[in-house]
N, CA, C and O of each residue as an XYZ file, in Angstrom:
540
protein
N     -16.542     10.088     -8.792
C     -15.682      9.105     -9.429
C     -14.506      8.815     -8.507
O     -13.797      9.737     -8.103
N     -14.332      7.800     -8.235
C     -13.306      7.097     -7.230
C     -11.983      7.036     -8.080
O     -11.893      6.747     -9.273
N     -11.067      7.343     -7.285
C      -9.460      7.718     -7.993
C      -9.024      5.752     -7.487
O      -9.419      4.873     -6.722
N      -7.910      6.009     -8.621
C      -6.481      4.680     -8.271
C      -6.065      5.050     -7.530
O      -5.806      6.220     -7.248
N      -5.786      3.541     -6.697
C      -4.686      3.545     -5.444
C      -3.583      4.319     -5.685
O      -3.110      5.154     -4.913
N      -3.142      3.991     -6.887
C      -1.918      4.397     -7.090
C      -1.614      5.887     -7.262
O      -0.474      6.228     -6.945
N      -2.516      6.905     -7.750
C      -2.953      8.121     -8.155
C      -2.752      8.766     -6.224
O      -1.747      9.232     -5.688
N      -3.789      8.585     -5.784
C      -3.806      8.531     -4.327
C      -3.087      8.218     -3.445
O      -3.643      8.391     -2.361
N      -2.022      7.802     -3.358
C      -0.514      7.139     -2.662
C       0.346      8.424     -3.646
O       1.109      9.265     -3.170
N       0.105      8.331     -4.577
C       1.162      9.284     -5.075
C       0.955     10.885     -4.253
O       1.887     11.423     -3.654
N      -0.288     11.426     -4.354
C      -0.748     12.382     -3.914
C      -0.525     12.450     -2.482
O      -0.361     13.643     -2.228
N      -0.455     11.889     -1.616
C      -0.397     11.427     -0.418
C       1.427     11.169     -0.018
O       1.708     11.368      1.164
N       2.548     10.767     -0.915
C       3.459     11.477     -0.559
C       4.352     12.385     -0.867
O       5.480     12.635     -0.441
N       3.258     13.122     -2.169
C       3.692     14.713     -2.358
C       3.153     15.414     -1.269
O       3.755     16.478     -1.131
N       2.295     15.259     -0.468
C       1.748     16.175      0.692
C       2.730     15.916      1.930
O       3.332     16.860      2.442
N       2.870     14.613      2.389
C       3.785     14.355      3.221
C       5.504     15.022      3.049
O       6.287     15.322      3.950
N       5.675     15.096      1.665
C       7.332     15.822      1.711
C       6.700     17.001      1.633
O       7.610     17.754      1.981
N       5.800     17.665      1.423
C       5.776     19.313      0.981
C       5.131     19.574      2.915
O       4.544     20.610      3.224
N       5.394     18.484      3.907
C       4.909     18.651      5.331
C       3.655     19.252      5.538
O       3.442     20.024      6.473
N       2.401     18.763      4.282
C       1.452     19.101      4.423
C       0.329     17.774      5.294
O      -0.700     17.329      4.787
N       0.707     17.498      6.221
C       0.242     16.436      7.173
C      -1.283     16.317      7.213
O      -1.923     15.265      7.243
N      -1.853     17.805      7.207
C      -3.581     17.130      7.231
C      -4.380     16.861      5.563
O      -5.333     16.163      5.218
N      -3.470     17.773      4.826
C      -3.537     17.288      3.433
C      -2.793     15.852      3.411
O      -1.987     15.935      2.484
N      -2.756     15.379      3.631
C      -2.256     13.967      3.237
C      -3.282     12.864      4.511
O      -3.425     11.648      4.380
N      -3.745     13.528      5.422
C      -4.423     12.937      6.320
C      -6.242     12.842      5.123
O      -7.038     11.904      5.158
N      -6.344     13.869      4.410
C      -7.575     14.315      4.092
C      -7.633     12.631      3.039
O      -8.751     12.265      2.676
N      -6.714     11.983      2.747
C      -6.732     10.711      1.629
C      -7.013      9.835      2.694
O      -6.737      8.757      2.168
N      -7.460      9.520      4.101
C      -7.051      8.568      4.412
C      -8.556      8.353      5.214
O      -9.209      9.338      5.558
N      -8.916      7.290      5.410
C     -10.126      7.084      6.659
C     -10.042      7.504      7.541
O      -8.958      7.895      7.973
N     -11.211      7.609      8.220
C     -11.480      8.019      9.397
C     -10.392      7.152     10.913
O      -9.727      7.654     11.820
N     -10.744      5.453     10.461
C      -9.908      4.851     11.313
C      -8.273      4.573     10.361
O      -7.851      3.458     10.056
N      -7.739      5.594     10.114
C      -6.804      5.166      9.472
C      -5.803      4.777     10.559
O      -5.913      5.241     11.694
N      -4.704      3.823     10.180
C      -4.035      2.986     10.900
C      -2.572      3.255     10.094
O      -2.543      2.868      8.926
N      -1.322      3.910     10.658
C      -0.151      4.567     10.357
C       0.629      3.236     11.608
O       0.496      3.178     12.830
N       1.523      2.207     10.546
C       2.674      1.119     11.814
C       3.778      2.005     11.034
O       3.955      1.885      9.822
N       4.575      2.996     11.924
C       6.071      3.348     11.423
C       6.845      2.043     11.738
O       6.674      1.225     12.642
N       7.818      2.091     10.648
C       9.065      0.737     11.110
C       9.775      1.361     12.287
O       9.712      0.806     13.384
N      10.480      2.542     12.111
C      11.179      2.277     13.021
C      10.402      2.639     14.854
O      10.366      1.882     15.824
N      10.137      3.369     14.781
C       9.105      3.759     16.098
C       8.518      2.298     16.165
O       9.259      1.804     17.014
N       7.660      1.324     15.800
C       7.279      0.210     16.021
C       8.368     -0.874     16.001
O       7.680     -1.894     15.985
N       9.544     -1.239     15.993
C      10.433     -1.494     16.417
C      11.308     -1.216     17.810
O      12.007     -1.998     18.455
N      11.028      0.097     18.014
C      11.857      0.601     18.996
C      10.322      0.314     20.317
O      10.618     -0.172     21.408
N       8.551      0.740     19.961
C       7.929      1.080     21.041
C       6.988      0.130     20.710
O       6.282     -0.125     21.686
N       6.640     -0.611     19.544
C       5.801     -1.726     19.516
C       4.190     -0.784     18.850
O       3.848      0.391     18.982
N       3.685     -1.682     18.307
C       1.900     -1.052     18.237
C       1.922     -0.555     16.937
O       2.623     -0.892     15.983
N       1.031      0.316     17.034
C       0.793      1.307     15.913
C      -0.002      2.471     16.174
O      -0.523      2.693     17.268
N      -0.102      3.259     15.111
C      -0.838      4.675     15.718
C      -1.860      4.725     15.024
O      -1.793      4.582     13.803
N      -3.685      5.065     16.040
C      -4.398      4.609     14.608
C      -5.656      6.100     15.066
O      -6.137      6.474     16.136
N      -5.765      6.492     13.901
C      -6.702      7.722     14.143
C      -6.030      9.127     14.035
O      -5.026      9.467     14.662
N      -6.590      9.742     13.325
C      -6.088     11.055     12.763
C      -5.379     12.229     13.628
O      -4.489     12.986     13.239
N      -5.885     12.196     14.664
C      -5.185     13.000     15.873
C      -3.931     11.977     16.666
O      -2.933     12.482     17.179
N      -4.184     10.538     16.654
C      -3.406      9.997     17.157
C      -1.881     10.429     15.949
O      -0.845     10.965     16.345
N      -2.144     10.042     14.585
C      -0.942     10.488     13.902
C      -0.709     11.640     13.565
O       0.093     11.751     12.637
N      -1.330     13.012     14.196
C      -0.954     13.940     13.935
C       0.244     14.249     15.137
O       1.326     14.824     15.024
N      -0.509     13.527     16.511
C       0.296     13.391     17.768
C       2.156     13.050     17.313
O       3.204     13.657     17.527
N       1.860     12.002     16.736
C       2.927     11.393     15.930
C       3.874     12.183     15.424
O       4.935     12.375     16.018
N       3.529     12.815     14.071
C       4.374     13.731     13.834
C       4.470     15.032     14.180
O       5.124     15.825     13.503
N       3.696     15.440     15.487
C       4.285     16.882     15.821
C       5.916     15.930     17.177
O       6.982     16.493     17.423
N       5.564     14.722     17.649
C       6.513     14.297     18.219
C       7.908     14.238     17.247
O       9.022     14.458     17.723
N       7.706     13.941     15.959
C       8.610     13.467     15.176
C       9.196     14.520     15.313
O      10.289     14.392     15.866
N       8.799     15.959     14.915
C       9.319     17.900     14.480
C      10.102     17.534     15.706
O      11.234     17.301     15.283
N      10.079     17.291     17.543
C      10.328     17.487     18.039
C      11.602     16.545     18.365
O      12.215     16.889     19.376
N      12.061     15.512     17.739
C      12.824     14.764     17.627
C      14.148     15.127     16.940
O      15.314     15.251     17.313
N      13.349     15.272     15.548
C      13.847     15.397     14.651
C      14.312     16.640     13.993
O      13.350     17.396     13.859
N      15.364     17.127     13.548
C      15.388     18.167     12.707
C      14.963     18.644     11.794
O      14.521     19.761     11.525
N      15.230     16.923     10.808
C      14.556     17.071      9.219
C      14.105     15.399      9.463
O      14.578     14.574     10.245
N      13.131     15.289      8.584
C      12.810     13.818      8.499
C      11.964     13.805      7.018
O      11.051     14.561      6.688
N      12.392     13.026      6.473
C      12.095     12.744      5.082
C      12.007     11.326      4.740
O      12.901     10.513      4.975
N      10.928     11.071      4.194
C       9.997      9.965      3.188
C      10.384     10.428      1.579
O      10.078     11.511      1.080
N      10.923      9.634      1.093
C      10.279      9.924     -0.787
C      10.116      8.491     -1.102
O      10.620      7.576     -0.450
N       9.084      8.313     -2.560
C       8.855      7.452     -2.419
C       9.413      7.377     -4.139
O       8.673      7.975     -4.921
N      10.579      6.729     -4.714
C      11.138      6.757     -5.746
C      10.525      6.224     -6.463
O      10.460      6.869     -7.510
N       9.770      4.963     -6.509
C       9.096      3.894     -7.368
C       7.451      3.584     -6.455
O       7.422      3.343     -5.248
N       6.316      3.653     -7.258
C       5.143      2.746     -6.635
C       4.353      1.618     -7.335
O       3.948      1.892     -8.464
N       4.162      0.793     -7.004
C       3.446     -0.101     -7.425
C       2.060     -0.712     -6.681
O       1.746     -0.818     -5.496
N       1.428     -1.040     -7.859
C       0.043     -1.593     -7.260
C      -0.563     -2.786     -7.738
O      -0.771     -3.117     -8.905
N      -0.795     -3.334     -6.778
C      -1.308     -4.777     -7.307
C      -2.421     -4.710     -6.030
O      -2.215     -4.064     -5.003
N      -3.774     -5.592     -6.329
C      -4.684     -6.310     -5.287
C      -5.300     -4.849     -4.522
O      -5.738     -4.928     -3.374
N      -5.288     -3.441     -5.310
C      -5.933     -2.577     -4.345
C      -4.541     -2.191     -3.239
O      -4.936     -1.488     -2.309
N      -3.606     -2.386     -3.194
C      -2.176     -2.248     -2.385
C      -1.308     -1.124     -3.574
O      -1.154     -1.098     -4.795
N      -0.833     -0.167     -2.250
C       0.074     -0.032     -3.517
C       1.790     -0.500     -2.660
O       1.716     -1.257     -1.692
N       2.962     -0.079     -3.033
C       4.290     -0.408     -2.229
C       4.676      0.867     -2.689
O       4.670      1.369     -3.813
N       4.974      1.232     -1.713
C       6.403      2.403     -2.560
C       7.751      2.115     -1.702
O       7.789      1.937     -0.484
N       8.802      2.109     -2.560
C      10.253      2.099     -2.506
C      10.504      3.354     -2.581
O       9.695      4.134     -3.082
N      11.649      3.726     -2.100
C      12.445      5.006     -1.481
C      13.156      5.031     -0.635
O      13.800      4.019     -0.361
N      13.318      6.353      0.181
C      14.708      6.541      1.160
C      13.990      7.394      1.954
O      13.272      8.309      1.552
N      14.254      6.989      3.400
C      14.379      7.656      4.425
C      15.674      8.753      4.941
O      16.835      8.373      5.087
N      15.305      9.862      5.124
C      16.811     10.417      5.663
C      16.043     11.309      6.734
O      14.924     11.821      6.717
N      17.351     11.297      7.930
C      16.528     12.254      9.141
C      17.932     12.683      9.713
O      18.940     11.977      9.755
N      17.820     13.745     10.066
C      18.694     14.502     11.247
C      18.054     14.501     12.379
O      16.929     14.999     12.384
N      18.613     13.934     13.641
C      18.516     14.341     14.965
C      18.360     15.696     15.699
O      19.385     16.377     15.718
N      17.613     16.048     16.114
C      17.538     17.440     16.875
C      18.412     16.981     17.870
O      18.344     15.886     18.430
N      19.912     18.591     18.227
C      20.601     18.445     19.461
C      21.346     17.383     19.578
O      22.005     17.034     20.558
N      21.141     16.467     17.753
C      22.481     15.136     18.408
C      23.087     15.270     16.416
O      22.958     15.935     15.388
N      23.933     13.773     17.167
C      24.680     13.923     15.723
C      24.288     13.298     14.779
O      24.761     13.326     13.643
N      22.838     12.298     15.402
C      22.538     10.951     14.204
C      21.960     11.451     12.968
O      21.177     12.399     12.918
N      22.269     10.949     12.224
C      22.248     10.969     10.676
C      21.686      9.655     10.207
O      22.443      8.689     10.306
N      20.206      9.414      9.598
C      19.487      8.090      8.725
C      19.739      8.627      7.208
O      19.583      9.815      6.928
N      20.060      7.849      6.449
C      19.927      7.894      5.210
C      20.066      6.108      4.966
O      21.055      5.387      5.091
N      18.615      5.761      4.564
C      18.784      4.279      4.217
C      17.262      3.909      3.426
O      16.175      4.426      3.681
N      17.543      2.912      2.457
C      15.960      2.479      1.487
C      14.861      2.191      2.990
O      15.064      1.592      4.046
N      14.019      2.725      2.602
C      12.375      2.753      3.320
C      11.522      2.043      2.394
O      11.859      2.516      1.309
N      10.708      1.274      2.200
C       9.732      0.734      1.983
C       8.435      0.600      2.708
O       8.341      0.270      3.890
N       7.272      0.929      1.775
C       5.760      1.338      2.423
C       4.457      0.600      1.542
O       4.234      0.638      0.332
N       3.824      0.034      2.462
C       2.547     -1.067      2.090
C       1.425      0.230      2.350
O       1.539      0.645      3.503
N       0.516      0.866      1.663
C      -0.645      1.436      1.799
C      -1.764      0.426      1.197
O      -1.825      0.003      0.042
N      -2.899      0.066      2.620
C      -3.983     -0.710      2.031
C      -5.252      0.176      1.926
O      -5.787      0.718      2.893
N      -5.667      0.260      0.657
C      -7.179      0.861      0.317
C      -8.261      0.363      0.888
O      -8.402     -0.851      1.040
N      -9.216      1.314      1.299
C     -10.585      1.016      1.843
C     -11.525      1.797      0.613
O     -11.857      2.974      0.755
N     -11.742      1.344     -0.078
C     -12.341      2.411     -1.549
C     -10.950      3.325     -1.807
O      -9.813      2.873     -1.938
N     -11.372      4.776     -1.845
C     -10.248      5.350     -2.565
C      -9.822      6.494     -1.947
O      -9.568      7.658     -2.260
N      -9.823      5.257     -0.205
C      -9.066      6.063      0.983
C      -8.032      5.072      1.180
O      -8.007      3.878      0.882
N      -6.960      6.017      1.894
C      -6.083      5.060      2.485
C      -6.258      4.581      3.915
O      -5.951      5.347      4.829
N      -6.798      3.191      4.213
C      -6.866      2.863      5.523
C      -5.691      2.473      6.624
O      -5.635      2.684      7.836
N      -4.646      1.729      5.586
C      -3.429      1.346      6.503
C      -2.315      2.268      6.061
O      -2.516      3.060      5.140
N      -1.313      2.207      6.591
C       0.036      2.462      6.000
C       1.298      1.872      6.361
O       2.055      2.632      6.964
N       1.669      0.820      6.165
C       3.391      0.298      7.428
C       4.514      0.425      6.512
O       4.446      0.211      5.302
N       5.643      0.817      7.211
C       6.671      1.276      6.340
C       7.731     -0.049      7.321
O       7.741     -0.452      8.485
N       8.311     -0.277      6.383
C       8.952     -1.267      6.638
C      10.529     -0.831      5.927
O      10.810     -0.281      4.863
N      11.679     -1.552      7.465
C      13.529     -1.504      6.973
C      13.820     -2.369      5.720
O      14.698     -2.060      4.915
N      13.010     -3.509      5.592
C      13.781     -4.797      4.999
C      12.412     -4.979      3.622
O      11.209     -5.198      3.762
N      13.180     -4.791      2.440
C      12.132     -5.051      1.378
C      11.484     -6.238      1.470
O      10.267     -6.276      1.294
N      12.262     -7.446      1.778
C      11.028     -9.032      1.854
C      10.113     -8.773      2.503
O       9.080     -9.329      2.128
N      10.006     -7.985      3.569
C       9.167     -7.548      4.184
C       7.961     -7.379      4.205
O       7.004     -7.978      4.694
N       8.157     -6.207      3.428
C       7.647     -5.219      2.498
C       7.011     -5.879      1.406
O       5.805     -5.781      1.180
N       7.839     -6.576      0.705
C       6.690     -7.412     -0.338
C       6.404     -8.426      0.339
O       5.281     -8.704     -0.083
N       6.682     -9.234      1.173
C       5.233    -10.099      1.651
C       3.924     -9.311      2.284
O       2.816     -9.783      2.028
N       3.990     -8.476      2.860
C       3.003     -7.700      3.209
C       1.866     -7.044      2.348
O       0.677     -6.937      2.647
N       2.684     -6.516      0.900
C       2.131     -5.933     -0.232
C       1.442     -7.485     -1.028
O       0.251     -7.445     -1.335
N       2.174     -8.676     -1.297
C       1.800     -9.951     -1.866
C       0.437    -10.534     -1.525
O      -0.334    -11.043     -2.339
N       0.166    -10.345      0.249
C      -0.322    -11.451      0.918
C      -2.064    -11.179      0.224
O      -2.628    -10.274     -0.390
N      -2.424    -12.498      0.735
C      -3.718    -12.736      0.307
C      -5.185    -11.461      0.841
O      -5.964    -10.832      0.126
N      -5.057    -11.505      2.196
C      -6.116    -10.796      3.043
C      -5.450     -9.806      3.746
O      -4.357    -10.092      4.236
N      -5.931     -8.633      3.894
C      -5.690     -7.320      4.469
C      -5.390     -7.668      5.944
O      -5.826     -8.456      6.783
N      -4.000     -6.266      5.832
C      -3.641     -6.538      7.483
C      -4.913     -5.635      8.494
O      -4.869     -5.678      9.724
């Protein structure tokens, strides 16, 4: 029996805050496709494949001190879900401090997660979650 998007996004970022990375990898396809906002802002692309985003966040540990996703509110429409929330991160070895709303488009392939882009700016974010055909 195939689970809701929404059931599955939820599950997926209780694993991600409890830094259970391959448990939260285990919801997702094989070609799953992870666009961070800010890293794709700063380096362009996206990261796609399970070792490629594991690459990802052992870089992040090494960046970062603490880095945190929650996702306060989710919604689902069209097989999409959005989640709203807050990003907060400490810098390893510096002084920067993020605390600011995060917003995240997860697109379903059945009752895996194939995409994920987290986006700074909510219009964003809901045109992405709105649009007609999968990114």
């Amino acid at each position: 029996m195939s689970e809701a998007p929404l059931d599955v996004a939820r599950r997926g970022y209780e694993r991600w805050a409890a830094g259970d990375f391959d448990g939260m990898l285990e919801l997702a396809t094989p070609d799953f496709e992870f666009v961070p906002a800010i890293a794709a802002a700063v380096e362009g692309g996206s990261i796609k494949g399970h070792d490629a985003v594991r690459r990802f966040w052992s870089d992040l540990d090494e960046t970062w001190e603490t880095f945190r996703i929650s996702a306060d509110d989710l919604r689902e429409a069209n097989g999409r879900v959005l989640g709203i929330g807050r990003l907060t991160a400490k810098g390893r070895g510096s002084e920067l401090e993020l605390d600011q709303p995060i917003y995240t488009v997860l697109w379903f392939r059945g009752d895996r997660i194939a995409r994920m882009q987290s986006f700074l700016e909510e219009p964003a974010a809901q045109s992405a979650f709105e649009e007609s055909t999968p990114a």
